[in-house]
C-alpha positions in Angstrom: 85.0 6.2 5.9 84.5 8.9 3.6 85.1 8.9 -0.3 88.0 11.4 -0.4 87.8 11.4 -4.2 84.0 12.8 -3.8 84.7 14.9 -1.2 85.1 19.3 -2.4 88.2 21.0 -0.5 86.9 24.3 1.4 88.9 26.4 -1.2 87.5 24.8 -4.5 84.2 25.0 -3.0 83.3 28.4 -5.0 84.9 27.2 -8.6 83.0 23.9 -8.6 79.7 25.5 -8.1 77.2 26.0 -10.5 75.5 29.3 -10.2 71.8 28.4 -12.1 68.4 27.0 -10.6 67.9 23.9 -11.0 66.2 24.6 -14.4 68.9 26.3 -15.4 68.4 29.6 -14.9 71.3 32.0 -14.2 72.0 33.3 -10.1 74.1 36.5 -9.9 76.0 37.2 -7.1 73.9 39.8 -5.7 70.2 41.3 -6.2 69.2 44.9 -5.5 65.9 46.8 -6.7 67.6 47.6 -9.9 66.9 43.9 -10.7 62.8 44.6 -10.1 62.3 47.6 -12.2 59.4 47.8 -13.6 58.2 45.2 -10.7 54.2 46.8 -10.3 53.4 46.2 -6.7 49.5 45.9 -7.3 50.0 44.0 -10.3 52.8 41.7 -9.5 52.2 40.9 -6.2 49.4 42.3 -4.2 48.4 41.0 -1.0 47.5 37.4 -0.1 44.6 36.1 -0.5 43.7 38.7 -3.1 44.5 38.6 -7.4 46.8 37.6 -8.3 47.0 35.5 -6.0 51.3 35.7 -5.6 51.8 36.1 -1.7 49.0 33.2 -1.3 45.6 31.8 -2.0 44.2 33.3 1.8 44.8 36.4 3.5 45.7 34.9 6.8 47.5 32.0 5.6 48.9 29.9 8.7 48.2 32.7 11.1 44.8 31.4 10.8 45.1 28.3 10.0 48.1 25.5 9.9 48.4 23.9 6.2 46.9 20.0 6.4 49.8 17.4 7.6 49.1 14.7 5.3 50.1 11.4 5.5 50.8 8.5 3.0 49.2 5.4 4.3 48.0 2.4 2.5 49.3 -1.5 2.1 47.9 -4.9 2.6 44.1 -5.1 3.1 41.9 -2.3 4.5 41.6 -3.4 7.7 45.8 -3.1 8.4 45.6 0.4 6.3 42.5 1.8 8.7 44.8 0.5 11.7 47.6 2.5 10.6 45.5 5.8 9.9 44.2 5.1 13.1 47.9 5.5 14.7 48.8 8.3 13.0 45.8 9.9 13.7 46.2 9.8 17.2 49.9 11.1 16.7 48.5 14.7 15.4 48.4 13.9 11.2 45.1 15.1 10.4 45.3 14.7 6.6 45.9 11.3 4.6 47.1 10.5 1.0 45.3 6.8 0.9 48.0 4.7 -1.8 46.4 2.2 -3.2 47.9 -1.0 -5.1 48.7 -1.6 -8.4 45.6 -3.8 -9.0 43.6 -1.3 -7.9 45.1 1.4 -10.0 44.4 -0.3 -13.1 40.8 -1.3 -11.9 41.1 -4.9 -11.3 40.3 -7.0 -8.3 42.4 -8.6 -5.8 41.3 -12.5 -7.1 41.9 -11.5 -10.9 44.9 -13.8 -12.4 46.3 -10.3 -13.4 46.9 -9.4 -9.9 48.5 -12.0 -8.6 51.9 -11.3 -6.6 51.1 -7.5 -6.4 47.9 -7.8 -3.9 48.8 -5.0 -1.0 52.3 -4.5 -2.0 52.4 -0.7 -3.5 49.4 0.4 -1.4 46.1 -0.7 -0.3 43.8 -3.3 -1.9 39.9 -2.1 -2.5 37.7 -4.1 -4.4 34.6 -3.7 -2.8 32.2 -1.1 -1.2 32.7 -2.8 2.3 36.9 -2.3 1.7 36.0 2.0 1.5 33.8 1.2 4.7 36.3 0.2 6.1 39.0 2.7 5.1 36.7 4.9 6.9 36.6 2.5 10.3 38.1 5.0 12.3 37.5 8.2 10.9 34.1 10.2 8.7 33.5 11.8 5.3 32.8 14.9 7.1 35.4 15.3 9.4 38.9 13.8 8.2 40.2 14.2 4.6 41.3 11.7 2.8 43.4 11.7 -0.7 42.8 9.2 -2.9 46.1 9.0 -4.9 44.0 7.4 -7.9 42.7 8.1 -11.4 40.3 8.2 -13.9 38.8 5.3 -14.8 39.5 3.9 -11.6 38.7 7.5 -9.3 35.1 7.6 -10.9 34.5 4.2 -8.7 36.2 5.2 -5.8 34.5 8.4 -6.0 31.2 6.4 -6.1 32.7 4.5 -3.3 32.8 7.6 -0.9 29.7 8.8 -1.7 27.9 5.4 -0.8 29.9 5.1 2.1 28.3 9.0 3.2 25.0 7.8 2.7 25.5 5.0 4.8 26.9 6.8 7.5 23.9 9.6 7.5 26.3 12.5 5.8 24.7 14.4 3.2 27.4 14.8 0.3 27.6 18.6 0.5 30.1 17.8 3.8 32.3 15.1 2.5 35.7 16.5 2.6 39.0 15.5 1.6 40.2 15.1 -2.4 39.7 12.9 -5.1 42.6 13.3 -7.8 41.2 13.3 -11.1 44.1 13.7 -13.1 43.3 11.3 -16.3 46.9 10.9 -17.3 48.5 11.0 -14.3 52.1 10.4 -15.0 51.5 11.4 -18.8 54.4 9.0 -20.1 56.4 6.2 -20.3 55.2 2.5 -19.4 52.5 3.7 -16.9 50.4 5.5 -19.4 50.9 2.7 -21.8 49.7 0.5 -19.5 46.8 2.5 -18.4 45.5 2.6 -22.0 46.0 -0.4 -22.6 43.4 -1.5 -19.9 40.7 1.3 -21.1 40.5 3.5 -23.7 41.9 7.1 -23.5 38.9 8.7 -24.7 36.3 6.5 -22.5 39.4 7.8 -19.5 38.6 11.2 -20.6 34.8 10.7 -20.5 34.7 9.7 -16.7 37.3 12.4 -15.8 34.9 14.8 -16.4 31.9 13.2 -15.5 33.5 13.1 -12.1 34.1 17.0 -11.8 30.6 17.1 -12.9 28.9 15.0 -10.4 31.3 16.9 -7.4 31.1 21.1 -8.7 27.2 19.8 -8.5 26.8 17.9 -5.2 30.2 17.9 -3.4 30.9 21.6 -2.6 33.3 21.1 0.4 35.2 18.1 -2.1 37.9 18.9 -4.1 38.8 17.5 -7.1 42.5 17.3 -7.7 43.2 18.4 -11.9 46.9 17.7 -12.3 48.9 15.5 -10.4 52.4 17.3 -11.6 53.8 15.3 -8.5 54.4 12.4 -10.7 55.1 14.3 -13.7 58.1 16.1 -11.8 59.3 12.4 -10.6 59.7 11.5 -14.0 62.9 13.9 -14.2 61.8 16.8 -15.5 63.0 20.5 -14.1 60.6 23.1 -12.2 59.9 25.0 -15.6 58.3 22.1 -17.4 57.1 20.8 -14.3 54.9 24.1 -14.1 54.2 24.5 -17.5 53.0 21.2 -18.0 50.9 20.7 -14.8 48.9 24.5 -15.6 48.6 23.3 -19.3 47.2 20.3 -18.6 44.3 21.8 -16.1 43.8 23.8 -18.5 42.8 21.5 -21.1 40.7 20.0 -18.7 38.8 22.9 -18.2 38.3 23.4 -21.7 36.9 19.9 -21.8 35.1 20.9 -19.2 33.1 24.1 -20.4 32.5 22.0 -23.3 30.3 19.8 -22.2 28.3 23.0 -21.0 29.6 23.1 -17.3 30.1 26.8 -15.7 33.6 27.3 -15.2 32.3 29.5 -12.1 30.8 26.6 -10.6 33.2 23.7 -11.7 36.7 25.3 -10.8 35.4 26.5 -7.6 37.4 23.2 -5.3 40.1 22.8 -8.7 43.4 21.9 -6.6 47.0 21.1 -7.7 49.2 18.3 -6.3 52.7 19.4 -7.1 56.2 18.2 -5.8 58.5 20.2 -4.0 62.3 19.6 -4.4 65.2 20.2 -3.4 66.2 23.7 -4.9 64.9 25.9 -2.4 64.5 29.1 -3.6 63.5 27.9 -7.0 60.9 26.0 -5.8 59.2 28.9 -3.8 59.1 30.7 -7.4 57.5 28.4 -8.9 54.9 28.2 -6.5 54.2 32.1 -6.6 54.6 31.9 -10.6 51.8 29.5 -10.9 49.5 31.3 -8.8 50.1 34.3 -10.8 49.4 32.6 -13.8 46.4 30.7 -12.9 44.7 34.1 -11.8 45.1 35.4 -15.2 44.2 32.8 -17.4 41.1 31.9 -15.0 40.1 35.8 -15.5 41.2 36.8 -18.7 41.0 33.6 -20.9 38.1 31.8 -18.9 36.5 34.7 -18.6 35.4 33.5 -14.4 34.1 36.2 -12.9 33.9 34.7 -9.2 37.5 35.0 -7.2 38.0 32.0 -6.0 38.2 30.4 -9.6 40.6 32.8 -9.7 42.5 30.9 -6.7 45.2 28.3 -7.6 45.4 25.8 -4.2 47.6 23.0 -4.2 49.4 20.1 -1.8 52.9 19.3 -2.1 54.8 16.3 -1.6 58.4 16.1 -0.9 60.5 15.4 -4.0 60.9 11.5 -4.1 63.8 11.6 -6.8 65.7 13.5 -4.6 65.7 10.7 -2.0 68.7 8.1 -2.0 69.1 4.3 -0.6 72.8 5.8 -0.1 72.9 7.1 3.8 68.7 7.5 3.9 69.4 9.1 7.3 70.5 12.1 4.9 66.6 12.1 3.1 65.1 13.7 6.7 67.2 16.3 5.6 66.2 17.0 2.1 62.2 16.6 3.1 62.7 19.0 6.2 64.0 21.4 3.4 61.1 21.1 1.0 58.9 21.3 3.4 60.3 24.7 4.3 60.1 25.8 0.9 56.1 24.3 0.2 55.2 26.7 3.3 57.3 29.6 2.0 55.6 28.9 -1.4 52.1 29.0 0.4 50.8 25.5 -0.1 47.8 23.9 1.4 48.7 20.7 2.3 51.9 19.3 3.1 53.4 15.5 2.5 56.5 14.6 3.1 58.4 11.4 1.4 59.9 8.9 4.1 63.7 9.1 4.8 62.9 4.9 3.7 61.3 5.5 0.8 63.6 4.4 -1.6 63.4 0.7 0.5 60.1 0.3 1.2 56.2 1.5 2.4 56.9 4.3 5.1 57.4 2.2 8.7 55.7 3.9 11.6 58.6 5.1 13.1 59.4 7.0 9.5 56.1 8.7 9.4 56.5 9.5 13.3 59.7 11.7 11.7 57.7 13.2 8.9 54.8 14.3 11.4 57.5 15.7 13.8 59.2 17.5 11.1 56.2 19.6 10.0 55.1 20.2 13.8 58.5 21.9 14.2 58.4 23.8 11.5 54.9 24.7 12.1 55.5 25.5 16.1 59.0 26.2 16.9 60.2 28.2 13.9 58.2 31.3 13.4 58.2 30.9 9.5 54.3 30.3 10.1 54.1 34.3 12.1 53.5 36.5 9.2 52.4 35.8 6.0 54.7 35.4 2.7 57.7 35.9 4.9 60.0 36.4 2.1 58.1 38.8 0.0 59.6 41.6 -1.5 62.8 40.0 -1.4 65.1 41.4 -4.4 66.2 37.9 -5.5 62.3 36.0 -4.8 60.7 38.6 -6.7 63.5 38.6 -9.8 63.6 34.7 -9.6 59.7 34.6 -9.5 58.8 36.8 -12.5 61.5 34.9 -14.7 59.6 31.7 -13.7 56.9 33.3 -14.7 58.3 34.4 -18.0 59.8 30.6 -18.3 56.6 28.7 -17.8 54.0 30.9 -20.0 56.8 30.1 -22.9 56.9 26.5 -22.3 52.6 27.2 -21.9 52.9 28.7 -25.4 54.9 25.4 -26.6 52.4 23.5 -25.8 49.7 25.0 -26.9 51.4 25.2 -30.4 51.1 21.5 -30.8 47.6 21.5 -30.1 47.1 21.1 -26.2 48.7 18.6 -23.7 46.2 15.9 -24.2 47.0 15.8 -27.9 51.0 16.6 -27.1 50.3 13.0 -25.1 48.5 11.4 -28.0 51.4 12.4 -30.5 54.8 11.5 -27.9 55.6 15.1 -27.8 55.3 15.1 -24.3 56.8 11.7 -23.9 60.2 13.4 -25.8 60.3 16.4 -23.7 60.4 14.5 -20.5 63.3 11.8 -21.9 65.2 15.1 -22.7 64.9 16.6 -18.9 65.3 12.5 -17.5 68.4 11.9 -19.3 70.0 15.3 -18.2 69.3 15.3 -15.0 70.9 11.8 -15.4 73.8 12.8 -17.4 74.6 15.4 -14.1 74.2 13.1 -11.6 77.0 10.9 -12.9 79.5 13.3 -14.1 78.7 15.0 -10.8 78.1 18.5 -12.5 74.8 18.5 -10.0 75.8 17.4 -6.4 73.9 14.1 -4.2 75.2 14.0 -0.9 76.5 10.7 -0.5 75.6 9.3 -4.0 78.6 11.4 -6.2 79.7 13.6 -3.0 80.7 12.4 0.9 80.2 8.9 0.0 81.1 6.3 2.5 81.3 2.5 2.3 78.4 0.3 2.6 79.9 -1.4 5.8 79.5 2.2 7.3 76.1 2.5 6.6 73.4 3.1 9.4 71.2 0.0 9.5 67.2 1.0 9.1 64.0 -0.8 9.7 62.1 -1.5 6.5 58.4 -2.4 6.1 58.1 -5.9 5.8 55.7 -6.7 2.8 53.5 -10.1 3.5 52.2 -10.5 -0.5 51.3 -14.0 -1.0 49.3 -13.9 2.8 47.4 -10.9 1.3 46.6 -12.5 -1.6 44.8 -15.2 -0.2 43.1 -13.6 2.2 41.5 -11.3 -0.4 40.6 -13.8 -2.9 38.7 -15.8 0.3 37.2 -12.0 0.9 35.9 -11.9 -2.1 34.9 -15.1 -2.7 32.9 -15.0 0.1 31.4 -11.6 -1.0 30.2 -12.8 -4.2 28.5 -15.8 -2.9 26.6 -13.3 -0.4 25.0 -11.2 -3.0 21.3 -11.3 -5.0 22.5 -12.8 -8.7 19.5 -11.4 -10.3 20.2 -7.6 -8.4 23.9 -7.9 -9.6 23.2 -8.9 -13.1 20.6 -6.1 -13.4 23.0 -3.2 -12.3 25.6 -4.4 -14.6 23.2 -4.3 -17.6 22.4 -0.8 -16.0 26.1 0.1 -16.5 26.4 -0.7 -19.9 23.0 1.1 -20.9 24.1 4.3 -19.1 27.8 3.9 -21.0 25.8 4.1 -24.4 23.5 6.5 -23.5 25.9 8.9 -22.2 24.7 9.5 -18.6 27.1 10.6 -15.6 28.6 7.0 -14.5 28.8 7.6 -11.1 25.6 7.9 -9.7 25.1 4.3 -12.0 28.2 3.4 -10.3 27.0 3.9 -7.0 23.9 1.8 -7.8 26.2 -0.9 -8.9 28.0 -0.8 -5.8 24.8 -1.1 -3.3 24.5 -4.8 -5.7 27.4 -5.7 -4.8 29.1 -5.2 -8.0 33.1 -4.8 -7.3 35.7 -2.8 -8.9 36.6 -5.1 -11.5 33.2 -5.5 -12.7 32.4 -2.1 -13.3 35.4 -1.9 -15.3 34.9 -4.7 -17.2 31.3 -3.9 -17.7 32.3 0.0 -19.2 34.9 -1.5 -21.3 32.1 -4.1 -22.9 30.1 -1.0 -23.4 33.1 0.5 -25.7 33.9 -2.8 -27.1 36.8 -2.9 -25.7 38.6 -6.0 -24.7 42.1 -5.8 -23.5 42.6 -9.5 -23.0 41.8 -9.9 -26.5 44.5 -7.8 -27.3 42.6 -4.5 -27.6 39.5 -3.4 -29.6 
């Protein structure tokens, strides 16, 4: 039975609206050309596939080509996570976002003590070269692209990872596709980062970040490497402004990093890509999209100085907003990531993801990634949004909403920059504030329903009313054991005296500076797992977090 209490009469309908974007940016009633003077066709928008870049990053955009339908898939042991990519690759996805565990993300085995109770619960569990083997069971380097949602330290051994598994398979690394996110801070707040530094040092997190950009601008041309996960960022709480501002800053930094340590920024930013949310504010988000790319173009040109066009070229995947999902009536979340996923393509982005309508209760089941595929083959095939290219170009309100965003983000750019760069705004809590602000805010009009969630503040009904769904059932303890056997097994298998030599290699190459991968991949044909690489770099610093730290 519905809430009448939540529930907006047809005649108060205008009065309670709010009449802003999300990020608070005013909406008048009506837009006409007076409200783009000045607006510089060339200038401003162009035509896709050319600088700056505004109607998208390709001229033919999905007339040529249909962005990649990516998939999140990852839980339990390798084996169940290939089985699943497996299924879904026979329902159409041809794109994956592997998730891995929360082991895993911090660099630590399945057997470690630390690890215990959360072995294949958030995502998949890889310790070893043989678990990347078998990730790619079904599927090739060369041919199906894989996401690693992962990070620095732990992406510079998965990275390794892929390339051994190439080698093994007979693919030269200049056709391994798919992306490796790289984004050393990842979330950039709050208990996560704490936690991530905590287990490695910022600056030895740093190090590897760009050592992996390094090793792929050099030898993995058809790889990309994924600068900013703002996907995470935005699920912190904060609005599209920041969540622009913050993810271009950030690349940016990188890229500075970057050119410092004497790479060309012609070369290195060649495969730079973006993974960025998408939520619920629909024409908002499709500004911010054609904002950033306008941006990027300029500051690649005129501050980078990159003289070849495609560094010029911001590309990006999106993922459905997460935070926009509710465990209130989830049938409502197919919805909301139907809508976002209409907005990513009208924004022009390369990849699509959508969140499960069961997210907010568990790892997507198959039948809730069935949904997710079928909602992007609809839009893709029955809609016609995919006919001509930036459909809604030229539009009085896109083009007005998009040069504010524009105006919006390069001030909060500005901001940043002012307190010395967003590495350093990490170091100091700067960031960590902003983001608190936006969180408790967006809080703050959720409950005194000044921003409307359908069937969380509005249209509620009672819990007896609810729809019952299938949820992933998680088996922990079962995959715990069967890992630590795994790897006990695996250790026993291996040449002691190779082992111990690469791991000395490790810590030589830490001290000397080299790239770590290629060292990493050594270590990895010994046998060497995840945990001990890590372990072994963070001897090299002397660093010993279960000492308590340095």
């Amino acid at each position: 039975m519905a809430d009448k209490a939540t529930a907006i009469p047809a005649w108060k309908a205008k009065e309670e609206q709010l009449f802003e974007t999300g990020a608070g940016l005013e909406i008048k009633e009506l837009y006409t050309p007076d409200d783009i003077q000045g607006f510089d066709y060339n200038r401003d928008l162009g035509v896709p596939g050319e600088y700056p870049f505004t109607r998208g990053p390709y001229p033919g955009m999905y007339r040529e080509r249909i962005w990649t339908r990516r998939f999140q898939v990852g839980f339990g042991t390798p084996q169940e996570t290939s089985e699943r990519i497996r299924y879904l690759a026979e329902t159409g996805a041809n794109g994956f976002v592997i998730t891995i565990d929360l082991p895993t993300s911090y660099g630590f085995d399945s057997d470690d003590p630390i690890s215990r109770g959360e072995v294949g619960v958030t995502g998949v569990a890889i310790s070893t070269l043989e678990d990347m083997e078998t990730l790619y069971e079904h599927t090739s380097p060369d041919s199906v692209s894989y996401a690693l949602s992962i990070r620095p330290p732990v992406s510079a051994v998965t990275l390794a990872m892929l390339c051994c598994v190439a080698e093994k398979r007979g693919v030269s690394l200049d056709r391994v596709v798919g992306t490796q996110q790289n984004d050393p801070f990842y979330q950039m707040s709050g208990g996560p980062l704490q936690t991530h530094t905590q287990f490695f040092p910022l600056d030895g997190i740093l190090r590897l970040t760009i050592d992996n950009i390094e090793h792929i601008s050099t030898r993995m041309p058809r790889l990309n490497w994924m600068v900013t996960n703002g996907y995470n960022l935005r699920e912190t709480g904060t609005d599209a402004i920041q969540d622009g501002a913050f993810s271009l800053a950030h690349a940016f930094d990188i890229f500075r990093m970057c050119s410092e340590r004497g790479l060309d920024v012609n070369v290195f930013a060649r495969r730079a890509s973006f993974f960025l949310s998408c939520s619920i504010d629909f024409f908002e988000e499709i500004a911010k999209y054609r904002a950033l790319r306008r941006l990027y173009a300029k500051t690649m040109r005129e501050r980078f100085a990159a003289t070849n066009p495609e560094c010029w070229r911001m590309r990006f995947s999106v993922q459905s907003g997460g935070n926009t999902l509710t465990t209130q009536q989830p049938q409502i979340n197919i919805i909301r990531a139907a809508m976002e996923c209409l907005a990513a393509v009208f924004g022009g982005a390369q990849s699509v993801h959508l969140s499960s309508y069961d997210e907010g209760l568990g790892l997507p089941t198959e039948e809730s990634s069935r949904i997710n595929l079928r909602t992007q083959q609809v839009i893709a095939y029955e809609t016609g949004v995919t006919k001509t290219v930036d459909p809604l170009g030229g539009s009085y309100y896109l083009e007005n909403l998009t040069n504010r965003m524009e105006v919006a983000i390069a001030d909060k750019m500005a901001e940043v920059e002012e307190h010395g760069g967003l590495a350093e705004c990490v170091r100091t809590g700067w960031l960590e504030r902003q983001i608190n602000e936006a969180r408790y805010k967006n809080q703050r009009d959720i409950d005194s329903n000044r921003r409307p969630l359908i069937g969380v503040n509005r249209y509620r009904i009672s819990p007896e009313d609810e729809i019952p769904i299938k949820i992933h059932k998680i088996k922990a303890s079962e995959w715990g054991e069967r890992r630590a056997d795994y790897l006990r097994r695996y250790r026993e298998g291996r040449d002691q005296t190779a082992w111990a030599d690469a791991m000395a290699r490790i810590d030589r190459a830490w001290k000397e500076g080299a790239n770590m991968v290629p060292v990493i991949m050594d270590a990895l044909r010994n046998k060497v797992t995840m945990g001990e690489c890590h372990e072994a770099m963070r001897q090299a610093q002397g660093f010993s977090f279960r000492k308590g730290g340095r």
